[in-house]
Each structure stands twice: as C-alpha cells, then as structure tokens.
mmCIF entry with sequence, helices, sheets and N, C-alpha, C, O atoms, coordinates in Angstrom:
data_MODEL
# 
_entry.id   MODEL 
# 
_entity.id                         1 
_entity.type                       polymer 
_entity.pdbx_number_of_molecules   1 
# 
_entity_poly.entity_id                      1 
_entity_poly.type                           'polypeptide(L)' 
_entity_poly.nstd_linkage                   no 
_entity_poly.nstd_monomer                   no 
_entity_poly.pdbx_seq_one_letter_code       
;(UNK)(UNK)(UNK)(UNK)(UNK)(UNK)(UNK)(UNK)(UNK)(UNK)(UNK)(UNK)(UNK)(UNK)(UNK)(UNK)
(UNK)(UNK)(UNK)(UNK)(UNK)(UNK)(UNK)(UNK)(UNK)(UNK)(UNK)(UNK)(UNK)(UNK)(UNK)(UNK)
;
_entity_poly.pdbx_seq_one_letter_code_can   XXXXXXXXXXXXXXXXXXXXXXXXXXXXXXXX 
_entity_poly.pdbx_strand_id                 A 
# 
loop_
_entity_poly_seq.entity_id 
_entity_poly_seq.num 
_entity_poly_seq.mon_id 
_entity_poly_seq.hetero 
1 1  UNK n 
1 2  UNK n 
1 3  UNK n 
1 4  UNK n 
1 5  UNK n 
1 6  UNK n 
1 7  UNK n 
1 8  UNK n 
1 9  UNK n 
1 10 UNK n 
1 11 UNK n 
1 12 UNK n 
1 13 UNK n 
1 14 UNK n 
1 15 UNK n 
1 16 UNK n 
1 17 UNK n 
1 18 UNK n 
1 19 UNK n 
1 20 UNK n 
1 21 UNK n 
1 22 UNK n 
1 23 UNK n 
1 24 UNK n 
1 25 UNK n 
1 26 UNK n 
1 27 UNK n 
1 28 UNK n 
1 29 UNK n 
1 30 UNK n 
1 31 UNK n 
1 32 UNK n 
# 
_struct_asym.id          A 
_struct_asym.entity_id   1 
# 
_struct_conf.conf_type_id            HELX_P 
_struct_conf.id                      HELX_P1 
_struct_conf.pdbx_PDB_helix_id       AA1 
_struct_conf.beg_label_comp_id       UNK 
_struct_conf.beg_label_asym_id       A 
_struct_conf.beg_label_seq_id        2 
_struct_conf.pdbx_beg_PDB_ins_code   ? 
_struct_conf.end_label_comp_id       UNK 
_struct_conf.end_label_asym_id       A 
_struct_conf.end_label_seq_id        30 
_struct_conf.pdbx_end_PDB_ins_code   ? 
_struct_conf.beg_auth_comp_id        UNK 
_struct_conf.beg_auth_asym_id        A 
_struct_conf.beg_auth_seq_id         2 
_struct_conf.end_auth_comp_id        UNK 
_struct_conf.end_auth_asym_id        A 
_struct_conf.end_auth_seq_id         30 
_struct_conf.pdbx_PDB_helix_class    1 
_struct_conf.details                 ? 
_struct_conf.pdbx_PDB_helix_length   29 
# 
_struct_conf_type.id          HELX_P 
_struct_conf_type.criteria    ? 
_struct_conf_type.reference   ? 
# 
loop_
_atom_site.group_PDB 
_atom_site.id 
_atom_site.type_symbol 
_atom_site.label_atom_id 
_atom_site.label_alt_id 
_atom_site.label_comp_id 
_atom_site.label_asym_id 
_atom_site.label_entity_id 
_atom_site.label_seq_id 
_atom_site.pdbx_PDB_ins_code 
_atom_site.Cartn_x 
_atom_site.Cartn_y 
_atom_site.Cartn_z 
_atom_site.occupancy 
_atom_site.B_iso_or_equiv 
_atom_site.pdbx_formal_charge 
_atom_site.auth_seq_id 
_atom_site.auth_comp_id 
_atom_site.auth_asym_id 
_atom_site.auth_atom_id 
_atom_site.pdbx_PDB_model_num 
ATOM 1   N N  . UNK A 1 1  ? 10.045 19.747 38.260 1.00 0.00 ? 1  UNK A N  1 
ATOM 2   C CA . UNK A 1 1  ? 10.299 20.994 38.996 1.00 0.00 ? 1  UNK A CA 1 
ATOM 3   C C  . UNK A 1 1  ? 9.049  21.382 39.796 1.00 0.00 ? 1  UNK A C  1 
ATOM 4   O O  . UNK A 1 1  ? 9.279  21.894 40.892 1.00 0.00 ? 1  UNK A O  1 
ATOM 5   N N  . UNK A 1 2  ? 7.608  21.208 39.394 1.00 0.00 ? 2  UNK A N  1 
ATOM 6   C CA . UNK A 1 2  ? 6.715  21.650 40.020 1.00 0.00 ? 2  UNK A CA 1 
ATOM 7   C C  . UNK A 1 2  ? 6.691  20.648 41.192 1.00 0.00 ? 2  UNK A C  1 
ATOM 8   O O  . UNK A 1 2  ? 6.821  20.891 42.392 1.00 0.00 ? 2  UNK A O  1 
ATOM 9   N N  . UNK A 1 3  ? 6.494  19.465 40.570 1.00 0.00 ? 3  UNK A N  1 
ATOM 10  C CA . UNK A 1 3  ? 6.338  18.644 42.066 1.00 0.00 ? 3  UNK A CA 1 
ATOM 11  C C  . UNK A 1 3  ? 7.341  18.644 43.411 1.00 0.00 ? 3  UNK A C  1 
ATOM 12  O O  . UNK A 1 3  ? 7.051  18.345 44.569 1.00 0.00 ? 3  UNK A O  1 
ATOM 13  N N  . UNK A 1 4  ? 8.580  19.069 42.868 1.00 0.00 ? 4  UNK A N  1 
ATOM 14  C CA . UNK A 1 4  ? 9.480  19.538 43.550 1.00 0.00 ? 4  UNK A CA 1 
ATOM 15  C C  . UNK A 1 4  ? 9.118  21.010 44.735 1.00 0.00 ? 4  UNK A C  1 
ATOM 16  O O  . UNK A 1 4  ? 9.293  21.066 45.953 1.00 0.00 ? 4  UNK A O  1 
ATOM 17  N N  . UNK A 1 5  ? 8.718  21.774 44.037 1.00 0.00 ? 5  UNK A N  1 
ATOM 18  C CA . UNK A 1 5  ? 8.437  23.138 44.680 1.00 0.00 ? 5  UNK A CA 1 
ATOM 19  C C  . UNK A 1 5  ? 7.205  22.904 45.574 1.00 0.00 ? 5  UNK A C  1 
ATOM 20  O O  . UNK A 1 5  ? 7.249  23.561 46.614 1.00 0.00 ? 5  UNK A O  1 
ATOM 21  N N  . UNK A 1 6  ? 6.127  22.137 45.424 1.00 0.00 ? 6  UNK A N  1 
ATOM 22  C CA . UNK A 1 6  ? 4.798  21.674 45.971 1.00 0.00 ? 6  UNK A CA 1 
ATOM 23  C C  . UNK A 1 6  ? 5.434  21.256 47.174 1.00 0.00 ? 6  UNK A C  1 
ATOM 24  O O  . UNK A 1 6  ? 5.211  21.843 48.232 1.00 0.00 ? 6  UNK A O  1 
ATOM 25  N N  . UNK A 1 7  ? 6.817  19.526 47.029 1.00 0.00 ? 7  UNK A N  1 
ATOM 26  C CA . UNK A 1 7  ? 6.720  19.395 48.575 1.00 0.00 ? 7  UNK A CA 1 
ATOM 27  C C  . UNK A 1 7  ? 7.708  20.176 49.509 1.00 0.00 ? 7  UNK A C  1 
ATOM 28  O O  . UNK A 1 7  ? 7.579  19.965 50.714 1.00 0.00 ? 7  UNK A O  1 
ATOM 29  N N  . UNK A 1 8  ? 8.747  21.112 49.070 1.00 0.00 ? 8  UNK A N  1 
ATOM 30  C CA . UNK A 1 8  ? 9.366  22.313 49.709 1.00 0.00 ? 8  UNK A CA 1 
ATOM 31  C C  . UNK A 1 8  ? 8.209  23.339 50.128 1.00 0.00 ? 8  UNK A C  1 
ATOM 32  O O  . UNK A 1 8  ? 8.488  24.099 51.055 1.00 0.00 ? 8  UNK A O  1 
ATOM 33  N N  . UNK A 1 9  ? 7.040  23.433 49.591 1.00 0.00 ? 9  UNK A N  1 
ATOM 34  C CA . UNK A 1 9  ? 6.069  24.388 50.235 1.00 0.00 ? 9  UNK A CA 1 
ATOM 35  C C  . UNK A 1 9  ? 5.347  23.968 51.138 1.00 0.00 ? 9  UNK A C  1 
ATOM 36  O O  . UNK A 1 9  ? 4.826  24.754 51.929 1.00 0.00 ? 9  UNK A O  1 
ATOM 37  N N  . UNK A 1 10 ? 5.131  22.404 51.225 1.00 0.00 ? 10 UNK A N  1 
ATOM 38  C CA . UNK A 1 10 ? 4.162  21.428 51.748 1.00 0.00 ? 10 UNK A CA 1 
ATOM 39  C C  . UNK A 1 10 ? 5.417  21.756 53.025 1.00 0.00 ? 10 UNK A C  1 
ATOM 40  O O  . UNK A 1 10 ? 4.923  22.542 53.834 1.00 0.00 ? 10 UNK A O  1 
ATOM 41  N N  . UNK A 1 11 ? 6.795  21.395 53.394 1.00 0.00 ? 11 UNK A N  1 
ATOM 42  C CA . UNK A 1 11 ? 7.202  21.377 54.307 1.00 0.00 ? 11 UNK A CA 1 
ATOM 43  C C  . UNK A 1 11 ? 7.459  22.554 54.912 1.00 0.00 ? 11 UNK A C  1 
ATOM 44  O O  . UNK A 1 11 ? 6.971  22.755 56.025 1.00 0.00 ? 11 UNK A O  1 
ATOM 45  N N  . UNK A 1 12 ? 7.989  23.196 54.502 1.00 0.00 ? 12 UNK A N  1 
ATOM 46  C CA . UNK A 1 12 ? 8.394  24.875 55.019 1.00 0.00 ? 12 UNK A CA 1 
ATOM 47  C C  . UNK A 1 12 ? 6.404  25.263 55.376 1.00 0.00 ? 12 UNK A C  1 
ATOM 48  O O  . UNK A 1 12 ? 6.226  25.898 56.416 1.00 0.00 ? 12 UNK A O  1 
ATOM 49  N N  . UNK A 1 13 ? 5.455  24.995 54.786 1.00 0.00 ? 13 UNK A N  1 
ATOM 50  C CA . UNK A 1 13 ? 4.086  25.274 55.536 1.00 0.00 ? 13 UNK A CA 1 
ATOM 51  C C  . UNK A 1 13 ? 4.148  24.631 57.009 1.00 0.00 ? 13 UNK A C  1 
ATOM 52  O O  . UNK A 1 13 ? 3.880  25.232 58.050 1.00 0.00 ? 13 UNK A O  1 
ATOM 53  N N  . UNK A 1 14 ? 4.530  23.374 56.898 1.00 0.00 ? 14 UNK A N  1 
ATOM 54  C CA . UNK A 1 14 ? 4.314  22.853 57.899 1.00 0.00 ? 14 UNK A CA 1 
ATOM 55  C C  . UNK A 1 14 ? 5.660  22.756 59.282 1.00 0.00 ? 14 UNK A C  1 
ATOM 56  O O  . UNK A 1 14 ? 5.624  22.356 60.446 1.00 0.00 ? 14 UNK A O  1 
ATOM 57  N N  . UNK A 1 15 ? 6.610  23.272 58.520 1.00 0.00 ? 15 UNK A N  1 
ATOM 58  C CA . UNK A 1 15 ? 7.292  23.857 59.862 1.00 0.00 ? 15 UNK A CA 1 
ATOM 59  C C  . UNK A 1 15 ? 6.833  25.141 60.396 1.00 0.00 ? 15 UNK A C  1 
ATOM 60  O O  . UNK A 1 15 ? 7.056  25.356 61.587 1.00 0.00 ? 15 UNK A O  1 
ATOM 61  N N  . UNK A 1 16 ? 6.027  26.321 59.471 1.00 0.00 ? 16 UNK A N  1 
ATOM 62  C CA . UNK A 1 16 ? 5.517  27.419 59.783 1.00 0.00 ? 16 UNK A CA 1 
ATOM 63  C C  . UNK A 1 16 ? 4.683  27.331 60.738 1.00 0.00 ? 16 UNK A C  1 
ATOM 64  O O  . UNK A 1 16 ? 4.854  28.131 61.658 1.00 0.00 ? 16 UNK A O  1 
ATOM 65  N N  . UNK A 1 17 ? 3.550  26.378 60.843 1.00 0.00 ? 17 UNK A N  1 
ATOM 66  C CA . UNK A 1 17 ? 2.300  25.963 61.177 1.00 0.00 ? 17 UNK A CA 1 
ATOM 67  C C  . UNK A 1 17 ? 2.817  25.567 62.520 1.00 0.00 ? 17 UNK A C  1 
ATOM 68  O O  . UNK A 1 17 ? 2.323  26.108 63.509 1.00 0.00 ? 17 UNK A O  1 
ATOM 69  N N  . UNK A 1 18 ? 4.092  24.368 62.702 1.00 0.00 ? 18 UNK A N  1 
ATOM 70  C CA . UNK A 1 18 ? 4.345  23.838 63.938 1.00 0.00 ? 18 UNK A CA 1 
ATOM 71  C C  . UNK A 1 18 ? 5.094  25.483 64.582 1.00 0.00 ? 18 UNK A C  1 
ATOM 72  O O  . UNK A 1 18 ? 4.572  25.875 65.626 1.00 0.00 ? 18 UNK A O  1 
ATOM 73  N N  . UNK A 1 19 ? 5.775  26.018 64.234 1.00 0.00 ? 19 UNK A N  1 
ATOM 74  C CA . UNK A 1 19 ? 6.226  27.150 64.731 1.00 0.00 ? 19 UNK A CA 1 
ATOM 75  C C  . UNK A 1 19 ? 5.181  27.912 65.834 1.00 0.00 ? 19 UNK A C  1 
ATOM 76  O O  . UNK A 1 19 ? 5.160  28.082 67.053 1.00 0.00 ? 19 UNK A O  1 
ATOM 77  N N  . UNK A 1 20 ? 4.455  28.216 64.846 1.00 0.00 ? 20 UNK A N  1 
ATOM 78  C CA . UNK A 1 20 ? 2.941  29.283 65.064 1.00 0.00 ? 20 UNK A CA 1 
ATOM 79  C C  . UNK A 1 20 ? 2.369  28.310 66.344 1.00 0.00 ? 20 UNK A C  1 
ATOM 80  O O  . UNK A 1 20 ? 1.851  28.748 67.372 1.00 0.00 ? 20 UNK A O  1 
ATOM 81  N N  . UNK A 1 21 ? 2.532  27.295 66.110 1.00 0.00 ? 21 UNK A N  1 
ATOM 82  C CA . UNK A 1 21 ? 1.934  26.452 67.530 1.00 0.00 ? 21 UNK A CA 1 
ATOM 83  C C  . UNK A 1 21 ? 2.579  26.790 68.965 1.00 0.00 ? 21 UNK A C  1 
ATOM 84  O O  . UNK A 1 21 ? 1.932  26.997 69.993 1.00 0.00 ? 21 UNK A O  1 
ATOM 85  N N  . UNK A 1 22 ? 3.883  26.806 68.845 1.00 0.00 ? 22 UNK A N  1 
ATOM 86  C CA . UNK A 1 22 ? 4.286  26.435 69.807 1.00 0.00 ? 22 UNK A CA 1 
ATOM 87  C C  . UNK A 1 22 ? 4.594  28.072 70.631 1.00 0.00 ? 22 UNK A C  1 
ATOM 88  O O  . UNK A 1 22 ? 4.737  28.121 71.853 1.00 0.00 ? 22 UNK A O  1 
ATOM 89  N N  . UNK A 1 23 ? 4.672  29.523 69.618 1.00 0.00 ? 23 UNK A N  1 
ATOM 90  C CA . UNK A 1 23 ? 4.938  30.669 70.240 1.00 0.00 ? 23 UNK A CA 1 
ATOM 91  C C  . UNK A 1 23 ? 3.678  31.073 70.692 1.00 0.00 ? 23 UNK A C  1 
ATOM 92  O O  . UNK A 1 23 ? 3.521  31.716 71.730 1.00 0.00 ? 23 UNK A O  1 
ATOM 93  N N  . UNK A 1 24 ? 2.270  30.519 69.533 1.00 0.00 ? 24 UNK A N  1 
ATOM 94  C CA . UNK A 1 24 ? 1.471  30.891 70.451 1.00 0.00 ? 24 UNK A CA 1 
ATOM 95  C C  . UNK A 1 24 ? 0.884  30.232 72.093 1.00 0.00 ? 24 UNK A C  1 
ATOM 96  O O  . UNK A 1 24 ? 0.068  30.630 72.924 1.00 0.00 ? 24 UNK A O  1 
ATOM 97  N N  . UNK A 1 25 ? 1.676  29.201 71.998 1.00 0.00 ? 25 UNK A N  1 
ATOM 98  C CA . UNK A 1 25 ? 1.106  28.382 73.474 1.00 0.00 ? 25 UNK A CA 1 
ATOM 99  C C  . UNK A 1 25 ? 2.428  29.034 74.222 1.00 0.00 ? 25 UNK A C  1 
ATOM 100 O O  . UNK A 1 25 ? 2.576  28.649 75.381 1.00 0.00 ? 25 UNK A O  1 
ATOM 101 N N  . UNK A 1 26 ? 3.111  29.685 73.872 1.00 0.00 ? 26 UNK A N  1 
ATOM 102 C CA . UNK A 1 26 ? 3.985  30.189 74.886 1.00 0.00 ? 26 UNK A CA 1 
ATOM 103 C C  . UNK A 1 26 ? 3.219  31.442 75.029 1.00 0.00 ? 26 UNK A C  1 
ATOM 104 O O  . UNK A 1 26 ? 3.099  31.694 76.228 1.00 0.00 ? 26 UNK A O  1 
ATOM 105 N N  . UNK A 1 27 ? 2.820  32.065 74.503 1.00 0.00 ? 27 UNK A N  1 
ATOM 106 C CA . UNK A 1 27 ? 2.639  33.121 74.963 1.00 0.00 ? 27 UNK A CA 1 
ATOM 107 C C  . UNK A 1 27 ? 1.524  33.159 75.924 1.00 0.00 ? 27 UNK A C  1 
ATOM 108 O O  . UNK A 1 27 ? 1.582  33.827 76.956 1.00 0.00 ? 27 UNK A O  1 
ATOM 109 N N  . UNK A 1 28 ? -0.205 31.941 75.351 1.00 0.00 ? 28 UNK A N  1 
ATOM 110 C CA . UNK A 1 28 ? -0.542 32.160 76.182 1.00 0.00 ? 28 UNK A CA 1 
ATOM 111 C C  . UNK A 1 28 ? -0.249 31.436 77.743 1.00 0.00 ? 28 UNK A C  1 
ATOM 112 O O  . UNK A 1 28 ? -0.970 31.532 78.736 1.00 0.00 ? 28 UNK A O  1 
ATOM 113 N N  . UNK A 1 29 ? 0.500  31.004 77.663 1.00 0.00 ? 29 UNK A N  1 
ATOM 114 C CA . UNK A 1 29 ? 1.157  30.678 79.134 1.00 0.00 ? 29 UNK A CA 1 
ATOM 115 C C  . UNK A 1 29 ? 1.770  31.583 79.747 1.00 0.00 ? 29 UNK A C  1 
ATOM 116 O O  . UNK A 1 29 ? 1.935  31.360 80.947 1.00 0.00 ? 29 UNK A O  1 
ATOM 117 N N  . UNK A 1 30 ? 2.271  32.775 79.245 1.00 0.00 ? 30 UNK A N  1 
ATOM 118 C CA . UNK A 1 30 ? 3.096  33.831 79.938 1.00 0.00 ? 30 UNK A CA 1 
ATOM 119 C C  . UNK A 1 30 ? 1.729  34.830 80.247 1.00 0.00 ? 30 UNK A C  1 
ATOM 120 O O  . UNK A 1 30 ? 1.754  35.224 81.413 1.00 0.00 ? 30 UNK A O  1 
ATOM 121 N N  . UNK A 1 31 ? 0.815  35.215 79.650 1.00 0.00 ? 31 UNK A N  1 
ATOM 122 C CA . UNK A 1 31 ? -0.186 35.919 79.528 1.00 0.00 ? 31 UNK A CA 1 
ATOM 123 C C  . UNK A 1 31 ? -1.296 35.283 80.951 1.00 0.00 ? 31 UNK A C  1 
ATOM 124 O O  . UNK A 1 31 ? -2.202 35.937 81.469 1.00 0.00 ? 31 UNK A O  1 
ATOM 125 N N  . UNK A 1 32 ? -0.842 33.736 81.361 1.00 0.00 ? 32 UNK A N  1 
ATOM 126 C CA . UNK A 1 32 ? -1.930 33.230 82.305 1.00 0.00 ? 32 UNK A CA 1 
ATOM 127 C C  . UNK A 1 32 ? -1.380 33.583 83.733 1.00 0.00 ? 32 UNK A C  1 
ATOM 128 O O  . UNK A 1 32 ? -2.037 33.300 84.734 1.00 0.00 ? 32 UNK A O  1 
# 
C-alpha cells in the first residue's frame, strides 16, 4: 500500500509540476 501511494504521488506531482509549466509560460507570453 505504501509503495503504491508513493508512485500515485510521484505522478499526480509530476502532472502538477508539468501543469504549473505550461500556465506559467502562457501567461508570461500574454504579459509580453
């Protein structure tokens, strides 16, 4: 169960992370 929950956090981090990438390069493109 733990190792289980580690790589559901490992992925949902790292869709967060790619998320956070891509609204902040939108924004600063709307901001330029």
């Amino acid at each position: 169960e733990d190792e289980a929950r580690k790589s559901i956090y490992s992925v949902s981090t790292r869709h967060y992370f790619a998320f956070g990438c891509k609204v902040s390069e939108e924004l600063s493109y709307k901001i330029k």
